[in-house]
N, C-alpha and C positions, 0 to 999 in steps of 0.2 A: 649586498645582493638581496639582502633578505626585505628590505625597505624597497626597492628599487622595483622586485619581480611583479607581474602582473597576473603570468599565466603559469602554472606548472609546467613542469618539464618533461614529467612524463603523462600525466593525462590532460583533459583542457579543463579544470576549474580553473576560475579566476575571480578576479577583487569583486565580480557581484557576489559572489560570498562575502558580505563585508567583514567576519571574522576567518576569513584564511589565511592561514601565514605560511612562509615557507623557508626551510633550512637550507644551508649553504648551500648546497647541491642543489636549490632552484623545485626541490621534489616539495608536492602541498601538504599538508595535515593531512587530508584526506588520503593521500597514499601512503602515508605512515601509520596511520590509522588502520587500514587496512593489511597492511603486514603485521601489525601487531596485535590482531585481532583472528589474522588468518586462521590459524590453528586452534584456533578453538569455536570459530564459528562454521568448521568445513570437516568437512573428513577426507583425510589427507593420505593415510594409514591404515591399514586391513578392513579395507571400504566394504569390501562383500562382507565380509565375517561381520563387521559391526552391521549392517543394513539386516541382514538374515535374522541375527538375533534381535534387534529393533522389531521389526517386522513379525517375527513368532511369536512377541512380548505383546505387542495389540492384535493380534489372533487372539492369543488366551483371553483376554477381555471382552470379548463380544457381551452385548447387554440381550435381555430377555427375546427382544426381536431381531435378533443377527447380528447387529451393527458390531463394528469394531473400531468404528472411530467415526470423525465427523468432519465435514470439510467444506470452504465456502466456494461459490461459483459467481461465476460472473458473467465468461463467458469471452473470459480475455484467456493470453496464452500462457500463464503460469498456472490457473486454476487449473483449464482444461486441461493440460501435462499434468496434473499430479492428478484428478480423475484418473487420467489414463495409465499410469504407470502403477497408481494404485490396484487397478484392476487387476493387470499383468501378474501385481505380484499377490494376489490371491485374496486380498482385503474387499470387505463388506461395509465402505461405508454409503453416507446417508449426505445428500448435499443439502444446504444451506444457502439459499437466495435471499441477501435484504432489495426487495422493489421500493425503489426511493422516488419512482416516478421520472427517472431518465435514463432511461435502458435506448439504446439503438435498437433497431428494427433488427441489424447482425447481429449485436452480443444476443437479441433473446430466442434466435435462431440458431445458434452456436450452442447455447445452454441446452436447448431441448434436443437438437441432433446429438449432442455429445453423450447425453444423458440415455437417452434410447437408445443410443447404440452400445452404451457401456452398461445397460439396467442396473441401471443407480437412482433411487428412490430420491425424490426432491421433498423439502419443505421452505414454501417461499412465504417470509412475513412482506406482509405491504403494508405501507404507515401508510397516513392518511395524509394525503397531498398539499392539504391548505396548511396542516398543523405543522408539518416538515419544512416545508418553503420559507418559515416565520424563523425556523431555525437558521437552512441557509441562509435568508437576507441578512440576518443577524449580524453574521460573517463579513456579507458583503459592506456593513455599513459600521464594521470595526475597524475597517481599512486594517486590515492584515493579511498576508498573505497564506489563508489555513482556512480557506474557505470548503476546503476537501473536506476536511479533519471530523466535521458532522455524521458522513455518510462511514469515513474509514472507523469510530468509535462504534459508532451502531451497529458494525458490522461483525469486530471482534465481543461487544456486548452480544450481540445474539448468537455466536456461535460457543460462547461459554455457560449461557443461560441454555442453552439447548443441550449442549451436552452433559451438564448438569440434570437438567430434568429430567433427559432420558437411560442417566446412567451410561453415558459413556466415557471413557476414560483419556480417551486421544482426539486433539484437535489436532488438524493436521491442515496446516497453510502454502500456498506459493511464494511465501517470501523467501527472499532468497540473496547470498551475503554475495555471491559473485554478479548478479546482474541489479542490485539494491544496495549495496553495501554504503553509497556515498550520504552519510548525514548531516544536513545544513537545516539547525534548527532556524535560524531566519527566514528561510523558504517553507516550512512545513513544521509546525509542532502543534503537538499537543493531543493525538487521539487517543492516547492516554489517559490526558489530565482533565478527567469529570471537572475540577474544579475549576480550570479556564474555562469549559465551553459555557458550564452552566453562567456563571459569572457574564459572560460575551451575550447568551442567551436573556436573559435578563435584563440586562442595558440595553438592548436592541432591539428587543421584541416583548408582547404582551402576554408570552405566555409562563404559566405560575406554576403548573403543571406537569412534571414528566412522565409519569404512567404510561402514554403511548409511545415516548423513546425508550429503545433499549438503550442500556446504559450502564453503568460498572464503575465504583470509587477505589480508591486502591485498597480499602477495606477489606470489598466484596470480592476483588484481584488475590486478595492475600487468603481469603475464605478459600476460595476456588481450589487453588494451587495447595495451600498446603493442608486445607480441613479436608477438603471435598478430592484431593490426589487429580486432578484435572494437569493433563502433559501437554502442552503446546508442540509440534512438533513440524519444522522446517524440514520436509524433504527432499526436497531438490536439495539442499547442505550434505545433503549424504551420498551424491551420483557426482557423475561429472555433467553438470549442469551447462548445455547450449543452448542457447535461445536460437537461433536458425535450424540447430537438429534437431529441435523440438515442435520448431511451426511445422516444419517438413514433414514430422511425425505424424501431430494429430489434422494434418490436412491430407497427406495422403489414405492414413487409415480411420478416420474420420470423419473426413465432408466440413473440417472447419474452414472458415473464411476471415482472412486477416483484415482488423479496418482502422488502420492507417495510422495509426502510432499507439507511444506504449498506454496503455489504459485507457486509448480512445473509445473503448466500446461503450462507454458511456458517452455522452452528449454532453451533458455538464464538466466533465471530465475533462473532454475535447475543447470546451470551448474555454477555460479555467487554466487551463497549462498551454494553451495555445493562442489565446486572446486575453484575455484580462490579466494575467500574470507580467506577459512579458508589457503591456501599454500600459500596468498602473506603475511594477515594480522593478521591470529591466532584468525580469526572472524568466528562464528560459533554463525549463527540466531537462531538456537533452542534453544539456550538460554534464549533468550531474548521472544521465542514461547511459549518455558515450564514454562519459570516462569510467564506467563502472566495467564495462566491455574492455577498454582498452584495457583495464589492468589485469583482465582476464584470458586475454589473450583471445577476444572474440572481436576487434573491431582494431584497424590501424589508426594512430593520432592522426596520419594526415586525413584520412577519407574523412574520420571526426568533424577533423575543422571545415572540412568540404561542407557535408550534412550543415554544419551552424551556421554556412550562409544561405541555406535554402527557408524558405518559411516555413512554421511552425506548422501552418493548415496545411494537409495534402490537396485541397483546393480553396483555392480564394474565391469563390463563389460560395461554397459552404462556411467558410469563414462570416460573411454578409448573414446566410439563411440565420446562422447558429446566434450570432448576436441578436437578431429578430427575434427568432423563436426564446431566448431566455428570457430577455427585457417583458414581452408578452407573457411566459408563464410564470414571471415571478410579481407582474402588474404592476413595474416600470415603464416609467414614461422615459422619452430620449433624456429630458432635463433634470430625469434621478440620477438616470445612470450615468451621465454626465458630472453628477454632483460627488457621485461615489468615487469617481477617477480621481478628481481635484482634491480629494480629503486629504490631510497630511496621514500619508504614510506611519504604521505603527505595526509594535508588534507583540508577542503573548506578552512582551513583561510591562506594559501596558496596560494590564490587565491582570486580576488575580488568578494565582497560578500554585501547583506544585513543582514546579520543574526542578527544584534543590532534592526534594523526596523521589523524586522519580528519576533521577538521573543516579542516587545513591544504588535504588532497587535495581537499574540496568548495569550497574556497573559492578554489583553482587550477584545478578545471574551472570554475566558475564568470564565471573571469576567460577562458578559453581560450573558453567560450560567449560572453561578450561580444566577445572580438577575432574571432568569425567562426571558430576552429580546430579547435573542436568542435559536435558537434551537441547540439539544442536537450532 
């Protein structure tokens, strides 16, 4: 059976994970993984008690100007939710916008209605468009599938470099282990690892210089965290976390607008998980989205497998536009981009990496969130 299976039994991964395996009972890694991770990555157990005193422990920490913690926006539905429920629960923070140069017209309408209406103080850095792009292409012309991985680093670097600066003690994120939980490093690694990107960066691009990327070695990770007392903190890990109760939430009491899949609200985003993934690499995230649901008891396998015969794009006309407009702003011709499809396929160990040091360090907080010594 275990040779034989193609697809889980209980969620839909399958052999495009080229490392999934699955035990007798047909169930994958990734849902063994996730049972065995449950209880220390959720709060399962005296939720309110533990939430209250979480939450009275970053009150006491306020920095000179109010704040109490810090948090990034985007403008999709995990941030927005934890704005909001932040507020609710009586915290002063301060949001964090990295502008990467492909915001949709909705995410950057969803950030400022959100924000206005919750009076939550914004700080948006914005890189400089030529300099960033030299990054992405980089990516694109490593033929890897971590073409994200640029924008996701920058982002956890400037929300620790800012909280740092400003004295504050709580980063506080939408990540979150019941609707994120599924991890396929062949699909996605590395916004961690400074030393792949720079490495990828390097070989692909002309630039020698990082000064205007924010950025983070696990040096500067390990300074943060244990010199500087810097708390990462996954909230939604501490409620009962719904993704439909929660768009319902912040659109009724909000004014938010949903734009059409998960972390669409980016264009780059949109058109990376929905076009160039599944046509270079036969990689297709809603998989790895639905079956995070099903095991959560927010999505049925069957309707799952429904959804993965629909396309990726909510419309195939914008599919067209979004190809156009990338090749255009990234100053590909059709016969680059053409060229970059054909590359033989690779992936970060390809390329210089720490993924042996960094998978030690998740696998030691990991053990530090199950003894209770860290947060969730």
């Amino acid at each position: 059976m275990k040779q034989n299976k193609t697809i889980c039994s209980v969620c839909i991964m399958d052999k495009s994970d080229p490392e999934i395996t699955f035990d007798n009972s047909g169930v994958c890694n990734h849902c063994n993984r996730f049972e065995s991770l449950k209880d220390s990555r959720l709060s399962l157990s005296n939720k309110e008690e533990t939430l209250s005193k979480l939450i009275d422990e970053i009150k006491r920490r306020k920095n000179k100007d109010g704040y109490d913690c810090i948090i990034g926006v985007s403008g999709g539905v995990d941030s927005t939710y934890v704005a909001y429920i932040l507020k609710k629960m009586g915290l002063n923070p301060i949001a964090i916008h990295f502008d990467n140069g492909w915001n949709s017209e909705l995410a950057t309408k969803n950030i400022e209605l959100t924000l206005d209406r919750l009076n939550i103080d914004l700080y948006t850095y914005v890189i400089d468009w030529d300099y960033f792009k030299e990054i992405q292409k980089a990516f694109l012309f490593s033929s890897t599938p971590d073409g994200e991985v640029p924008t996701d680093h920058a982002i956890n670097a400037l929300l620790f470099a800012e909280a740092n600066k400003r004295n504050i003690k709580y980063i506080i994120n939408g990540m979150n282990f019941i609707t994120e939980g599924t991890k396929v490093n062949r699909w996605a690694y590395g916004h961690s690892d400074w030393k792949y990107i720079k490495s990828v960066v390097r070989k692909f691009s002309k630039i020698k210089s990082f000064k205007k990327y924010p950025h983070f070695s696990i040096f500067t990770l390990l300074k943060y965290v244990l010199f500087n007392r810097l708390k990462v903190v996954s909230i939604l890990n501490y409620i009962d976390y719904n993704k439909d109760e929660a768009m319902k939430t912040i659109t009724d009491e909000i004014g938010w607008k949903y734009y059409g899949g998960k972390h669409y609200e980016s264009i780059y985003t949109r058109f990376f998980q929905g076009y160039f993934l599944p046509l270079k690499f036969g990689i297709d995230k809603r998989r790895a989205h639905l079956s995070d649901l099903i095991r959560s008891g927010q999505e049925k396998r069957e309707n799952a497998l429904k959804i993965m015969n629909l396309d990726t794009y909510p419309d195939l006309k914008l599919k067209e536009e979004d190809l156009e407009f990338v090749k255009k702003k990234f100053d590909l011709t059709d016969e680059d981009f053409a060229e970059i499809i054909k590359m033989k396929n690779k992936s970060f160990e390809d390329y210089p990496n720490n993924e042996r040091k960094i998978s030690k360090l998740k696998n030691g907080l990991n053990w530090l969130r199950k003894n209770k010594y860290y947060t969730k």
